[in-house]
RODREN-220264 format. One record per atom (N, C-alpha, C): x negated, y, z negated; chain; residue number from 1; atom name. Coordinates in steps of 0.1 Angstrom, whole numbers. Layout:
BEGIN
<site u="X" v="Y" w="Z" chain="A" n="NUM" atom="CA"/>
...
This chain:
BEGIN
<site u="1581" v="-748" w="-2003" chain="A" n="1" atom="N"/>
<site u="1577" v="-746" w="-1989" chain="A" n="1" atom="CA"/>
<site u="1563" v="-753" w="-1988" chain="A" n="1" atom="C"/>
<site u="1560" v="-761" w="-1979" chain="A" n="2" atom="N"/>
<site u="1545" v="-767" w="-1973" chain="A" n="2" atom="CA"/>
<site u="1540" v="-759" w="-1975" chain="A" n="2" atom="C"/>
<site u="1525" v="-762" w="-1977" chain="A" n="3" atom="N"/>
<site u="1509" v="-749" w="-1975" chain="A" n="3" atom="CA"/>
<site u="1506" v="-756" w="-1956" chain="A" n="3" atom="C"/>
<site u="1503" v="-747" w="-1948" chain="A" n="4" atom="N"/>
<site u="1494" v="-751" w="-1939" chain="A" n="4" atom="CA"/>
<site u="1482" v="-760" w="-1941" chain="A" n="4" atom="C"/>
<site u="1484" v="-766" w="-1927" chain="A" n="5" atom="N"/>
<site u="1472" v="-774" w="-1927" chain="A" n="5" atom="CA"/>
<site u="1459" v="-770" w="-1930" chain="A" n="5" atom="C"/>
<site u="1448" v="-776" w="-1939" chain="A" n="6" atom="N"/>
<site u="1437" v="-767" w="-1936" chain="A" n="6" atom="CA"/>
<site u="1436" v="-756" w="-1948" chain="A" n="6" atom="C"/>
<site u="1441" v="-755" w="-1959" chain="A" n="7" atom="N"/>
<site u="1445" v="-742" w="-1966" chain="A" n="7" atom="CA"/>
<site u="1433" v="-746" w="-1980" chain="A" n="7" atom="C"/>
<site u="1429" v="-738" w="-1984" chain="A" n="8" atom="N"/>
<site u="1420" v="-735" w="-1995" chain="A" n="8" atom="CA"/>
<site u="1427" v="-741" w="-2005" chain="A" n="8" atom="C"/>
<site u="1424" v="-754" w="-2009" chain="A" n="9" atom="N"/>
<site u="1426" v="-762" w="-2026" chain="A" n="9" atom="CA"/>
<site u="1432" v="-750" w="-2034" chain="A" n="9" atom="C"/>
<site u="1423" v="-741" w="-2037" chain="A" n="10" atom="N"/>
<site u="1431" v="-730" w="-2048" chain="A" n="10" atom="CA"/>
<site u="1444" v="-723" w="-2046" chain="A" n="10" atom="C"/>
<site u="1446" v="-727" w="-2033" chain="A" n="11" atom="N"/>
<site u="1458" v="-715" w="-2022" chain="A" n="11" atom="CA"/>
<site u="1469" v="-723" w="-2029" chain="A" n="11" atom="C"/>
<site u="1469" v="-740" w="-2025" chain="A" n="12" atom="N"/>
<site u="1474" v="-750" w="-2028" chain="A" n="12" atom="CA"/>
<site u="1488" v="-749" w="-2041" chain="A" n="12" atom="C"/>
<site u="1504" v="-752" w="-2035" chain="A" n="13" atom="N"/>
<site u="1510" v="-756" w="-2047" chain="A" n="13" atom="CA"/>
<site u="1503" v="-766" w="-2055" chain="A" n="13" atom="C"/>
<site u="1506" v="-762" w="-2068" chain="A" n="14" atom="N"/>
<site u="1503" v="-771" w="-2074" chain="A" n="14" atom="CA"/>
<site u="1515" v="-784" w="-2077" chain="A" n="14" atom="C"/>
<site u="1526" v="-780" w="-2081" chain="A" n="15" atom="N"/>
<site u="1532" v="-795" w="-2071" chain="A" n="15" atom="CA"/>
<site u="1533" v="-802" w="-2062" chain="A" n="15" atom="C"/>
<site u="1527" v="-797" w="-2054" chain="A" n="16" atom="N"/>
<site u="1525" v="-806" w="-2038" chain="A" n="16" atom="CA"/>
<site u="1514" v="-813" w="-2040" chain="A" n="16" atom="C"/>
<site u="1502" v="-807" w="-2048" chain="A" n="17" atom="N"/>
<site u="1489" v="-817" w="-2050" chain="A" n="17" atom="CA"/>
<site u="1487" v="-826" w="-2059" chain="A" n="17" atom="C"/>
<site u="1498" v="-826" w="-2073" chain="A" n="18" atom="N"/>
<site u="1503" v="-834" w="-2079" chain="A" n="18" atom="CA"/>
<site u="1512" v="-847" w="-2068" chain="A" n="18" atom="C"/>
<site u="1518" v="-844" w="-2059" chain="A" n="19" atom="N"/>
<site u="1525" v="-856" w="-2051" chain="A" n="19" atom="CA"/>
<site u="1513" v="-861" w="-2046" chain="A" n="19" atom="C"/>
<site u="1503" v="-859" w="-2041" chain="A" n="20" atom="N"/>
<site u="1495" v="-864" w="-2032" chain="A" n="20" atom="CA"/>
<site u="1487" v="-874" w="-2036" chain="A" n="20" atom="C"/>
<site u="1487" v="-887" w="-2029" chain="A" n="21" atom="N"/>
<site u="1486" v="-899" w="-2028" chain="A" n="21" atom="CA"/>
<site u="1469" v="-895" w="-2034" chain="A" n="21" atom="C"/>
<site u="1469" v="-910" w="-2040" chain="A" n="22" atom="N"/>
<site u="1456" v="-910" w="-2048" chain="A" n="22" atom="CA"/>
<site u="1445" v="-917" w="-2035" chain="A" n="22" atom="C"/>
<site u="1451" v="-924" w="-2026" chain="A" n="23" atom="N"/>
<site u="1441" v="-928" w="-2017" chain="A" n="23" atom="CA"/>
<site u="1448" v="-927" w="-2005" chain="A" n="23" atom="C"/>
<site u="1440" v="-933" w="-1993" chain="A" n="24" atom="N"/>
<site u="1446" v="-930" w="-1984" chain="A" n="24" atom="CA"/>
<site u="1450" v="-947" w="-1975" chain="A" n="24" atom="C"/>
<site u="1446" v="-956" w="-1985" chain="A" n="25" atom="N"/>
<site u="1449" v="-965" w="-1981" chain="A" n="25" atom="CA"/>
<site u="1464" v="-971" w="-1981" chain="A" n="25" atom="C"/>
<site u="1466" v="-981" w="-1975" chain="A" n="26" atom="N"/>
<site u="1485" v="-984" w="-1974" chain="A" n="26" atom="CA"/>
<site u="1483" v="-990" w="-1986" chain="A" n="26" atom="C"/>
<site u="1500" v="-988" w="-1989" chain="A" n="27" atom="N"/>
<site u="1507" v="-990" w="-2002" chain="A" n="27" atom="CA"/>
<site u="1504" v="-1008" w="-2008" chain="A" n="27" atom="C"/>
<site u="1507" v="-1012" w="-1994" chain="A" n="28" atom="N"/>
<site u="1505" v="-1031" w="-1999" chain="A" n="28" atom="CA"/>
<site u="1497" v="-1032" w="-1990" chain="A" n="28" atom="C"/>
<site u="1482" v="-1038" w="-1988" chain="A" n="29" atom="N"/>
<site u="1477" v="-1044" w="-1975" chain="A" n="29" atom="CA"/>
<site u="1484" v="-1055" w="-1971" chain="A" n="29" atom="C"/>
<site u="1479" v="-1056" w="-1958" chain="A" n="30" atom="N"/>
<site u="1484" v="-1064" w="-1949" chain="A" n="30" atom="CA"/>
<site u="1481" v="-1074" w="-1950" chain="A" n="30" atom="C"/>
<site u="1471" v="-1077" w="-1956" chain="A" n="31" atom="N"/>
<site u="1461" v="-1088" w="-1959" chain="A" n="31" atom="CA"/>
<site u="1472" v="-1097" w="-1974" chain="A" n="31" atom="C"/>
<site u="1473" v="-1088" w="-1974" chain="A" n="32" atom="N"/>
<site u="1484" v="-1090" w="-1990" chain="A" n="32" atom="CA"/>
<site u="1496" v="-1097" w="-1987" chain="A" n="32" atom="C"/>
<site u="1503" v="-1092" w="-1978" chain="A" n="33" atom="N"/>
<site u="1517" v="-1095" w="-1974" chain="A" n="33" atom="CA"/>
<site u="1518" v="-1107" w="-1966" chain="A" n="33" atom="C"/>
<site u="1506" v="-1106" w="-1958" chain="A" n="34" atom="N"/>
<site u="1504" v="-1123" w="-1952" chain="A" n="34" atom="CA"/>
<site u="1503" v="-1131" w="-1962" chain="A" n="34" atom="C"/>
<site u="1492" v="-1129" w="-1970" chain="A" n="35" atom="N"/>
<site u="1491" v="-1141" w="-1983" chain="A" n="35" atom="CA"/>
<site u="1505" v="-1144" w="-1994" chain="A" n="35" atom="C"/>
<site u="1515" v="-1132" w="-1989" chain="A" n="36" atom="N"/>
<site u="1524" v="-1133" w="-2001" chain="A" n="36" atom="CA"/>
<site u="1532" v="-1141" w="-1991" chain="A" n="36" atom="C"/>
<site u="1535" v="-1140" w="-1979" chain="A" n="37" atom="N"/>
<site u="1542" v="-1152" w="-1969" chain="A" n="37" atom="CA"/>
<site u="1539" v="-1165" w="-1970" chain="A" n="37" atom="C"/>
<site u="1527" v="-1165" w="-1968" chain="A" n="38" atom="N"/>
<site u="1523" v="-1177" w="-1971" chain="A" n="38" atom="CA"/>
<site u="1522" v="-1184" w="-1981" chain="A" n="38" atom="C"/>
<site u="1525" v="-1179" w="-1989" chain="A" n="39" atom="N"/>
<site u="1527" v="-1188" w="-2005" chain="A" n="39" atom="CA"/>
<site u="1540" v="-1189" w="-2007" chain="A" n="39" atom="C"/>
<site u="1552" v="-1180" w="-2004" chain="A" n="40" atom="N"/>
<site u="1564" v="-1184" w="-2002" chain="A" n="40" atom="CA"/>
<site u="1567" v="-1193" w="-1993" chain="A" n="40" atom="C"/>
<site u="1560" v="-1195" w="-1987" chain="A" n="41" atom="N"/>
<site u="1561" v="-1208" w="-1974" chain="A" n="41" atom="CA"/>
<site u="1556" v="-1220" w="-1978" chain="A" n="41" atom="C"/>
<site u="1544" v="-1222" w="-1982" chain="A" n="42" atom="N"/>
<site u="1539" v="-1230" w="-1990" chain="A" n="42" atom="CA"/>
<site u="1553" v="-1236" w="-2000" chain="A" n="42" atom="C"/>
<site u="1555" v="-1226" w="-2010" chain="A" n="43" atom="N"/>
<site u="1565" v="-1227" w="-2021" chain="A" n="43" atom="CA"/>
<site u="1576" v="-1236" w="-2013" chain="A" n="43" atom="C"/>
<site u="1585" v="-1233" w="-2004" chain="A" n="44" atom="N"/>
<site u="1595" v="-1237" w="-1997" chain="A" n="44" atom="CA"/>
<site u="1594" v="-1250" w="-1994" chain="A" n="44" atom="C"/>
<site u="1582" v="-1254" w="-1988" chain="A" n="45" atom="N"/>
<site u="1581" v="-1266" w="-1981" chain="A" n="45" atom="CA"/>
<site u="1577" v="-1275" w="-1997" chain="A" n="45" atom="C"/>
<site u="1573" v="-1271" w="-2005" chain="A" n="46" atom="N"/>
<site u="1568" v="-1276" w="-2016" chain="A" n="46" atom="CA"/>
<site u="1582" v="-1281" w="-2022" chain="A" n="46" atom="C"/>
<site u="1586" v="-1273" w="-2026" chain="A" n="47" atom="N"/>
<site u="1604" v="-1275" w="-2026" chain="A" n="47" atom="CA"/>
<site u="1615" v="-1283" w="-2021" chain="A" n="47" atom="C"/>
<site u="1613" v="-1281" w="-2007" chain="A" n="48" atom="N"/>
<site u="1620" v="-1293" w="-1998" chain="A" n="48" atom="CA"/>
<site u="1613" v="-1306" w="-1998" chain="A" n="48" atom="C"/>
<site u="1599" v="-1305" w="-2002" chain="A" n="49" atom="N"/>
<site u="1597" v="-1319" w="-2004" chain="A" n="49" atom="CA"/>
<site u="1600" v="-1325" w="-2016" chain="A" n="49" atom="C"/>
<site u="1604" v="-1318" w="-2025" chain="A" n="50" atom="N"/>
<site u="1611" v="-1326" w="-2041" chain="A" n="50" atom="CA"/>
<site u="1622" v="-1332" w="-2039" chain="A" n="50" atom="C"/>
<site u="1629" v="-1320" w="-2030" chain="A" n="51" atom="N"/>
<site u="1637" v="-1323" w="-2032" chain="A" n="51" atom="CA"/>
<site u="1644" v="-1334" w="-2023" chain="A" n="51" atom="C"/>
């Protein structure tokens, strides 16, 4: 069962605080995923021109 919002660390399962994300940033940036586009695209066109 969830702890309430708001609840005292010590109150806290300690399974649930074991799941809990080490940051609060997203998983992949976005910044990331554009750059990983663009190098597959890059790659493609790089590609089609060998070939």
């Amino acid at each position: 069962m969830a702890d309430p919002p708001h609840t005292d660390p010590d109150d806290r399962d300690p399974e649930e605080v074991e799941l809990q994300r080490g940051s609060d940033a997203p998983a992949l940036s976005p910044v990331l995923i554009i750059a990983l586009l663009a190098m597959l695209g890059a790659a493609v066109y790089v590609f089609s021109f060998v070939l």
